[in-house]
C-alpha positions as CSV (number, residue, x, y, z in Angstrom):
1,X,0.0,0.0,0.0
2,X,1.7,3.1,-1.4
3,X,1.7,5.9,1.7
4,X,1.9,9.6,1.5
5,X,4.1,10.3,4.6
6,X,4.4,13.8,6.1
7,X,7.1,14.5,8.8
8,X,7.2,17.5,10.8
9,X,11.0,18.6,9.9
10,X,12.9,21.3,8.5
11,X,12.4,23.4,4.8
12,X,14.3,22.1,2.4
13,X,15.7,18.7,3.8
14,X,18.1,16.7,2.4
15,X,16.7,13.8,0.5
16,X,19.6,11.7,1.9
17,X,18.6,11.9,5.7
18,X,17.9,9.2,7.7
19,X,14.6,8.1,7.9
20,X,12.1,9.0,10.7
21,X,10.3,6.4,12.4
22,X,6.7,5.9,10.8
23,X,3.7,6.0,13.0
24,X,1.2,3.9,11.1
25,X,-2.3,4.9,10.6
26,X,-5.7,3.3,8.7
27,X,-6.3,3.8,5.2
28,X,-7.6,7.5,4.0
29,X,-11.2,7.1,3.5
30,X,-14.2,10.0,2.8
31,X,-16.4,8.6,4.9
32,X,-14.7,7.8,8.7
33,X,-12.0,9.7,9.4
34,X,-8.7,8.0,9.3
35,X,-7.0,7.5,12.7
36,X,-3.6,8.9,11.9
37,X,-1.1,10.9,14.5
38,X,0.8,13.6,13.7
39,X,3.3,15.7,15.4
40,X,5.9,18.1,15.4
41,X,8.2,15.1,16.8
42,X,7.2,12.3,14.6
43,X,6.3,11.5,11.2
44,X,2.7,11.4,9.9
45,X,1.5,8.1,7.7
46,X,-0.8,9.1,5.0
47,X,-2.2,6.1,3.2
48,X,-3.6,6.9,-0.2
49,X,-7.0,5.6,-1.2
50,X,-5.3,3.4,-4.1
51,X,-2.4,1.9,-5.6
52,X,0.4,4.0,-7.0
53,X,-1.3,5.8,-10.0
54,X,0.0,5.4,-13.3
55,X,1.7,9.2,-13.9
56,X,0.8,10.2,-17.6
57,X,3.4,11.4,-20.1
58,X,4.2,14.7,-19.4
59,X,2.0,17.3,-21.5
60,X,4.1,18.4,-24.3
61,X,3.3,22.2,-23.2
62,X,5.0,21.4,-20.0
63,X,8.7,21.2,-20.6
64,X,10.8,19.8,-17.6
65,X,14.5,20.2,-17.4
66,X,16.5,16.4,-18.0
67,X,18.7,17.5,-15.4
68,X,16.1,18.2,-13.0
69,X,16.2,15.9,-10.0
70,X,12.4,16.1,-9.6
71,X,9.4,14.4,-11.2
72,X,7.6,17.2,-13.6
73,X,5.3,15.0,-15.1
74,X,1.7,16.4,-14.3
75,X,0.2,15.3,-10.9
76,X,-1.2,11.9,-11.0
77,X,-5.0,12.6,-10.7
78,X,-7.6,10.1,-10.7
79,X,-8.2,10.8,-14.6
80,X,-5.4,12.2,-17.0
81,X,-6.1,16.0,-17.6
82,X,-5.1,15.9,-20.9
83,X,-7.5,12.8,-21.9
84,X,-10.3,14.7,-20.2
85,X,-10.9,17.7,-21.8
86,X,-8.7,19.9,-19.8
87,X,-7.4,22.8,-21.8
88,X,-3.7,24.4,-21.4
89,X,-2.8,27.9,-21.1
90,X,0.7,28.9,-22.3
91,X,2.5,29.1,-19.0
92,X,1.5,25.0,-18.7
93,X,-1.5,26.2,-16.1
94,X,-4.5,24.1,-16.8
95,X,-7.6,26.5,-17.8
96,X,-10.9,24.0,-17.6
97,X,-11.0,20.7,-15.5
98,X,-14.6,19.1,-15.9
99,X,-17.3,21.6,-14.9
100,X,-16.6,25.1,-13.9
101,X,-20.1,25.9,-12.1
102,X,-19.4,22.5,-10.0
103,X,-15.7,23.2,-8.9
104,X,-17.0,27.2,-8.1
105,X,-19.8,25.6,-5.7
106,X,-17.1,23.5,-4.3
107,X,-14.7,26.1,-3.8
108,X,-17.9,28.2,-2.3
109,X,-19.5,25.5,-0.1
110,X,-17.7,22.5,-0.7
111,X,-13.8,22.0,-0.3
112,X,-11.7,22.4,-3.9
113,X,-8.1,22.1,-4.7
114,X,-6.6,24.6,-6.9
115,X,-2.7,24.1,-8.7
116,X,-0.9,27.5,-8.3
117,X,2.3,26.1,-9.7
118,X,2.7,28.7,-12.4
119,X,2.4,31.5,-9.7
120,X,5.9,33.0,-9.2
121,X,8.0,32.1,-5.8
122,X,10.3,34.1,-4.9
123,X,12.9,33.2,-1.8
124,X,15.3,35.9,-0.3
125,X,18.1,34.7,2.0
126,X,20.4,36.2,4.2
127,X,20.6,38.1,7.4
128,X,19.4,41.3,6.5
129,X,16.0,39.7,5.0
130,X,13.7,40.6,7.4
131,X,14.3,44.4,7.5
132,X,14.8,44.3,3.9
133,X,11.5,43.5,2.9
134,X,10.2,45.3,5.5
135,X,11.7,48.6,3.8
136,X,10.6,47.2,0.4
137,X,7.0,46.6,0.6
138,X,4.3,47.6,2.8
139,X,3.9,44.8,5.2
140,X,5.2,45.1,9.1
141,X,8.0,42.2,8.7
142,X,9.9,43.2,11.8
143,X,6.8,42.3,13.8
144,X,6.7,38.6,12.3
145,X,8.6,35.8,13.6
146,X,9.6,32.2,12.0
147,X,6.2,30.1,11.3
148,X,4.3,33.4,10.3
149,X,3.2,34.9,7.3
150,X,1.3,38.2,5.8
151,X,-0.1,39.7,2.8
152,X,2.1,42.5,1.5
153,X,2.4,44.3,-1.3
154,X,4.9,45.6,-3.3
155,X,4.6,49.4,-4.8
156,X,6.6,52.5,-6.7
157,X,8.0,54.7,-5.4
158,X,4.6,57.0,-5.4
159,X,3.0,53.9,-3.6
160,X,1.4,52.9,-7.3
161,X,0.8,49.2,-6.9
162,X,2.7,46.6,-8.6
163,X,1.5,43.4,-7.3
164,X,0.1,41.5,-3.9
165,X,2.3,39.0,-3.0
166,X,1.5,36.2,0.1
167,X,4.8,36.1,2.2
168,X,5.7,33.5,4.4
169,X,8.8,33.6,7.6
170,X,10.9,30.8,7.6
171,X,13.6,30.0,10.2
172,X,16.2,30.8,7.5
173,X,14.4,32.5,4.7
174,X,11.4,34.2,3.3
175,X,9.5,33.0,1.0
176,X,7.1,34.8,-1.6
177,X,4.3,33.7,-4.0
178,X,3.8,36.5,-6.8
179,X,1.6,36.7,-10.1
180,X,2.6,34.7,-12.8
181,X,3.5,38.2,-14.5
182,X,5.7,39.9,-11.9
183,X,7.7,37.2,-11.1
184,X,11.2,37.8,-13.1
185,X,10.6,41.8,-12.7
186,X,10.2,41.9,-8.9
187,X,13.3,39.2,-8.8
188,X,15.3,41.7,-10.8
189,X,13.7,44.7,-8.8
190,X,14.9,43.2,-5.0
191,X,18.2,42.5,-6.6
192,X,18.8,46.2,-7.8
193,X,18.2,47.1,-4.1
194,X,20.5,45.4,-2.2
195,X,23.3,47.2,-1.5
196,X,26.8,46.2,-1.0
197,X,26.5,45.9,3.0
198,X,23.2,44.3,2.7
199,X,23.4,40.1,4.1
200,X,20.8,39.4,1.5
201,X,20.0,37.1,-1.5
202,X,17.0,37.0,-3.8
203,X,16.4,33.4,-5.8
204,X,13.6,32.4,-8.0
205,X,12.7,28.9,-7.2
206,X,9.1,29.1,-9.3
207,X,10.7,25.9,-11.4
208,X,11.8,23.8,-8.8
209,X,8.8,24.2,-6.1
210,X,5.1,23.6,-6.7
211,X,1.9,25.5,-5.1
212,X,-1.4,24.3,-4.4
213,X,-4.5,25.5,-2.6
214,X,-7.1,23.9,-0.9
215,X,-10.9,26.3,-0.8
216,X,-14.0,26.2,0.7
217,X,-15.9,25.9,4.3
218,X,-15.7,22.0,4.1
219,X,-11.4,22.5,3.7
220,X,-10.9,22.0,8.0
221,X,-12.6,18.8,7.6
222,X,-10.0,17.8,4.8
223,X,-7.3,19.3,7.3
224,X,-8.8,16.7,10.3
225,X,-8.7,14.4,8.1
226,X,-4.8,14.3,7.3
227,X,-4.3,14.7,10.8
228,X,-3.3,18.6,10.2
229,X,-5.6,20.1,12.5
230,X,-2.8,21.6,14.4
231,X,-3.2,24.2,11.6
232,X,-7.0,24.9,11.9
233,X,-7.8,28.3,14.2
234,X,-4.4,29.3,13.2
235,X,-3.7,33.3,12.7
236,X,-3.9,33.9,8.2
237,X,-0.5,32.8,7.2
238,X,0.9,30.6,9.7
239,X,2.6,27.8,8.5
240,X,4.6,24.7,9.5
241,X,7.2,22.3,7.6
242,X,6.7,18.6,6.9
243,X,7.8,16.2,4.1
244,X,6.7,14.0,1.8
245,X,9.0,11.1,0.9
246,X,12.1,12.7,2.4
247,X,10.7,15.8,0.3
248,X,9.5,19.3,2.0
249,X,5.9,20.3,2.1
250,X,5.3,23.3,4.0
251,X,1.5,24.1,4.8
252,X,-0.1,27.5,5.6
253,X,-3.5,29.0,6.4
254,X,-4.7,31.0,3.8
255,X,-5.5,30.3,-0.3
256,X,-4.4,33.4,-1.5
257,X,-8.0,34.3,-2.3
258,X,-9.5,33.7,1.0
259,X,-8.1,33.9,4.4
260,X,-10.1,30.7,4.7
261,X,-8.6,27.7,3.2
262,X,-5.0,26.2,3.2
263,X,-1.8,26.7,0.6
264,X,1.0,23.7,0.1
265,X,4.3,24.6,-0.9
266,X,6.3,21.3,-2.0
267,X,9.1,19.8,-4.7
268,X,7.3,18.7,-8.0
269,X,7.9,15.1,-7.1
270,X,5.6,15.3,-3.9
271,X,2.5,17.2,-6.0
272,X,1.2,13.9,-7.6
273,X,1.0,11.8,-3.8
274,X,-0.3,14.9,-2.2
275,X,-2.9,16.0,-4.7
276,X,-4.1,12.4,-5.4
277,X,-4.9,12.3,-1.5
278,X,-6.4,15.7,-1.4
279,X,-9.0,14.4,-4.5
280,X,-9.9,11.2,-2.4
281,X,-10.6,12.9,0.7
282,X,-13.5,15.0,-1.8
283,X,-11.5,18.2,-3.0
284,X,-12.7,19.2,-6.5
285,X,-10.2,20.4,-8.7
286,X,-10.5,23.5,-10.3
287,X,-8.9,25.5,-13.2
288,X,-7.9,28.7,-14.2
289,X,-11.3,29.6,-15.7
290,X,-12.8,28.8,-13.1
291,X,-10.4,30.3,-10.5
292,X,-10.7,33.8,-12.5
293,X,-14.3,33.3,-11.9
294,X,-13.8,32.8,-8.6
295,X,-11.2,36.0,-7.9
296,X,-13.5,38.6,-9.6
297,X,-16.5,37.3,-7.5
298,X,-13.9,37.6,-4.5
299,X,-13.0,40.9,-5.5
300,X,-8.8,40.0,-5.4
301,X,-7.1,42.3,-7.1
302,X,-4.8,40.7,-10.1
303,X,-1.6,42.6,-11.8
304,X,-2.1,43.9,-15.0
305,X,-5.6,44.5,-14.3
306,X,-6.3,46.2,-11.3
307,X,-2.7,46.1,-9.8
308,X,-1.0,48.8,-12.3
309,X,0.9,52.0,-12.2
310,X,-2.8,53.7,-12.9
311,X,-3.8,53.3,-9.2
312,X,-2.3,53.4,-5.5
313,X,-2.7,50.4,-3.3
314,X,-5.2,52.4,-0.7
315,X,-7.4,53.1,-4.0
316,X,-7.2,49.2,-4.6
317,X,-8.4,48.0,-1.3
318,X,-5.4,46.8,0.0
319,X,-5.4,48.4,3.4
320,X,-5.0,44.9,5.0
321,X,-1.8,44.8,3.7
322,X,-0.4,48.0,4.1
323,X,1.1,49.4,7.8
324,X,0.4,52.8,8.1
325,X,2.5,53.6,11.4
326,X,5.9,51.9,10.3
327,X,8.4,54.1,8.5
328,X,10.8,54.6,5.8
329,X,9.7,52.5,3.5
330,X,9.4,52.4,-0.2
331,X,5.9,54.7,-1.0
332,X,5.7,55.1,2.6
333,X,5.5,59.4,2.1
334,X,3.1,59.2,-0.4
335,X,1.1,56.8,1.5
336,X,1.1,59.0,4.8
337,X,-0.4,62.0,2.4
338,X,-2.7,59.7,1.0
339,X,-4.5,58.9,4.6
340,X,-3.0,62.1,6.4
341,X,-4.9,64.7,3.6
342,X,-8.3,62.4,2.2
343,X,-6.1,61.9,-0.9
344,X,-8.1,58.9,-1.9
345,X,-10.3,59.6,-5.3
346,X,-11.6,56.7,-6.1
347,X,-12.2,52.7,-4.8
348,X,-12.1,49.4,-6.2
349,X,-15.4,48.0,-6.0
350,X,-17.2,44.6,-6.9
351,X,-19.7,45.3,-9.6
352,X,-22.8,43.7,-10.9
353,X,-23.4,43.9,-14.6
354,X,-26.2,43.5,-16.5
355,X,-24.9,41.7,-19.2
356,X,-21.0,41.2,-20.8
357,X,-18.4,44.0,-20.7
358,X,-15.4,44.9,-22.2
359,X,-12.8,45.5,-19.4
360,X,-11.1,48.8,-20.1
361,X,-14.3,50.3,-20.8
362,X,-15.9,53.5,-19.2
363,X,-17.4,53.3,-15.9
364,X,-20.5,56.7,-16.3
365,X,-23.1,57.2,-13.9
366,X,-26.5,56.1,-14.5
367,X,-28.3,59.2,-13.9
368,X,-26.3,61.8,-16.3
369,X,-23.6,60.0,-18.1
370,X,-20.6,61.7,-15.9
371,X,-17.4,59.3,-16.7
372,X,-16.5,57.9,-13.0
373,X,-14.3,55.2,-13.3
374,X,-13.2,52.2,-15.5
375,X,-13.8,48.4,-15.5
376,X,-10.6,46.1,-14.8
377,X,-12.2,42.6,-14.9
378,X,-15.2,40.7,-15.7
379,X,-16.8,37.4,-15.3
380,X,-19.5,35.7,-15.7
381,X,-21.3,35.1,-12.0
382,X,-22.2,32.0,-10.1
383,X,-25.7,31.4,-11.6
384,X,-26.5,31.5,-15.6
385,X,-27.5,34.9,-16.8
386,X,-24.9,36.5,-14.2
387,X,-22.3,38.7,-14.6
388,X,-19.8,40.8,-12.4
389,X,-16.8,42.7,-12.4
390,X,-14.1,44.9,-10.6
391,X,-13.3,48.5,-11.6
392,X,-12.3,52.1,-10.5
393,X,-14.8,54.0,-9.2
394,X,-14.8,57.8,-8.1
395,X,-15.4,58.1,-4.3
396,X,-18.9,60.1,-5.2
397,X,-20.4,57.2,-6.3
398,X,-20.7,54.2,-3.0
399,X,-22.5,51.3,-1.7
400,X,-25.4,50.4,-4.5
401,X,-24.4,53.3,-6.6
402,X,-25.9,52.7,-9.5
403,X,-23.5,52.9,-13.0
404,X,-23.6,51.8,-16.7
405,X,-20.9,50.7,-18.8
406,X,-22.1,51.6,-21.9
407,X,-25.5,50.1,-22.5
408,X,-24.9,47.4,-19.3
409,X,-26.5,48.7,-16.2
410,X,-24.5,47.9,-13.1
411,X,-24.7,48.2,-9.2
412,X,-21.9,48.9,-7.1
413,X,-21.2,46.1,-4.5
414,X,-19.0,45.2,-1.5
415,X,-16.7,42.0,-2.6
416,X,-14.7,39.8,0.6
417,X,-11.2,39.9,-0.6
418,X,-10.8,44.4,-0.1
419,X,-10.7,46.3,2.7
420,X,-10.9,49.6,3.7
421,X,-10.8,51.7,7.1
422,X,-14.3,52.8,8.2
423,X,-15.8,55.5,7.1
């Protein structure tokens, strides 16, 4: 019986260590809950609800290095992708798996699984790490210790946003997810700011790491289930280390969309056991469709859409994110202004349409046609005949303001994922 083993240990272990005595458990099943032990002293025993799957040739959009010492074949599933239907996007990210309506539900009331891998990661070394990024972007780092994590976001020098990235605080580094986009350009940017006294180092290990999300109100029971409810209640980004094999696996609260929900960081090699037990346990995968569905309903703000040089990050909801009493940081001045003088001209707000839209289009007001805004995303909704978006909208217009977009008719609405201070 092939075993998905999870050890509480340290990042990035070597494969050649001895291994840890195993504390058996029963086999993984969706019905009783499998009586498995886990600890920060001793290994966990994971069962999987089969044999060893059969791992498909690798898709021929998803190159993998020969000299790689990892698996990169596509996660063993309990059905091949490929053979399925699912559709690639260039950057090897699957776009459709099965139906989109049933793995939104699931992700809504259910408990889905969602493959980040083509996210950026970003790790930064070094002694100096901690108050470097804390100069860098607009999270408090100084205030986080090793097994936390936070949302922060990095910005211009006018605190113009260039993308939300999910940090987490390792005993020896810090590690960042980023937008697919951003990835090599905010590498390149933390580089260019380390100067020559600096103890730091900035890698990006988006090729040899994985990322994958687990969604929805049912996603604790998944978490009891592997024995990983040490993690449940947890503050949004705490996160402990395990492996998977004798590989790492580190596991955090938070899916990037929600602060409900889980991430896994782990090698390639590990995806295939760990999604394969995630899918018997119930998760419901979904793809990037529908995860685009899900992020405008969720009002997260993406790069290149809502995250540009156009807009500040208070204007883009990001207030979580963003300490207003720490100092000297990059956009810090422009930020005090911002809050200090009612700078703020406009919000990013949850819309719902009428009917399709074009985003880039003019945001008016319904009553006299007065240009207000502009629309960064749209969707389709939940339900057929639905439609939403996100855009810019002057602070005139609030709560159930009512807008068109050309002919579309729309109503301004609160979405989860933004936050503002009250008013």
């Amino acid at each position: 019986m092939a075993a998905l083993n999870l050890c509480a240990t340290g990042f990035f272990t070597s494969r050649s260590s001895p291994a840890s005595p195993v504390i058996s458990g029963s086999k993984i099943q969706q019905q009783p809950s499998p009586n498995l032990n886990i600890s920060r002293r001793a290994p966990l025993r994971l069962p999987l609800a089969n044999s060893p799957p059969v791992v498909p040739a690798a898709h021929p959009s998803a190159a993998a290095a020969a000299s790689s010492p990892f698996d990169l074949s596509p996660p063993p599933i309990d059905y091949d992708p490929v053979n399925s239907g699912a559709k690639f996007f260039d950057d090897i990210s699957i776009e459709k798996v099965g139906d989109d309506n049933l793995a939104i539900d699931a992700a809504l009331n259910g408990v889905a699984v969602v493959d980040l891998s083509h996210f950026g990661r970003i790790r930064v070394t070094g002694e100096d790490r901690i108050q470097f990024l804390h100069n860098q972007t607009t999270a408090k780092f100084d205030s986080l210790s090793a097994g936390e994590g936070c949302d922060t976001v990095f910005v211009t020098p006018t605190a113009r946003t260039i993308d939300l990235a999910h940090a987490w605080v390792m005993k020896n580094a810090i590690t960042l997810l980023v937008s697919p986009a951003t990835c090599a350009s905010i590498a390149e940017m933390l580089k260019k700011y380390i100067f020559y006294a600096d103890n730091v180092e900035v890698h990006d290990i988006t090729k040899q790491t994985c990322f994958i999300v687990l969604v929805g109100p049912k996603s604790n029971q998944v978490m009891k289930n592997l024995k990983l409810d040490a993690l449940i209640g947890k503050s949004y980004g705490t996160h402990r280390h395990y492996n998977v094999g004798g590989m790492p696996i580190t596991v955090g609260v938070g899916s990037v969309l929600l602060k409900d929900g889980y991430s896994f960081l782990l090698s390639p090699s590990s995806l295939g056991p760990v999604w394969k037990a995630l899918l018997s346990l119930g998760a419901i995968p979904v793809g990037a469709s529908a995860w685009e569905r899900l992020r405008v309903l969720q009002g997260r703000p993406a790069a290149g859409k809502e995250l540009t040089d156009d807009f500040n990050v208070l204007e883009a909801g990001l207030w979580s994110a963003v300490s207003v009493d720490k100092g000297c940081y990059k956009g810090q001045e422009t930020i005090s202004r911002l809050i200090t003088y009612g700078g703020i001209k406009q919000k990013l707000w949850g819309i719902e349409l009428s009917g399709s839209a074009e985003p880039g289009s003019t945001i008016t007001t319904a009553e006299d046609g007065k240009k207000v805004g502009v629309l960064t995303s749209y969707s389709v909704g939940r339900e057929a005949g639905e439609h939403v978006g996100l855009g810019y909208v002057r602070k005139q217009v609030g709560p159930n303001g009512k807008v068109r977009i050309g002919d579309v008719a729309g109503t301004l609405v609160h979405v989860p994922f933004l936050s503002y201070p009250p008013q």
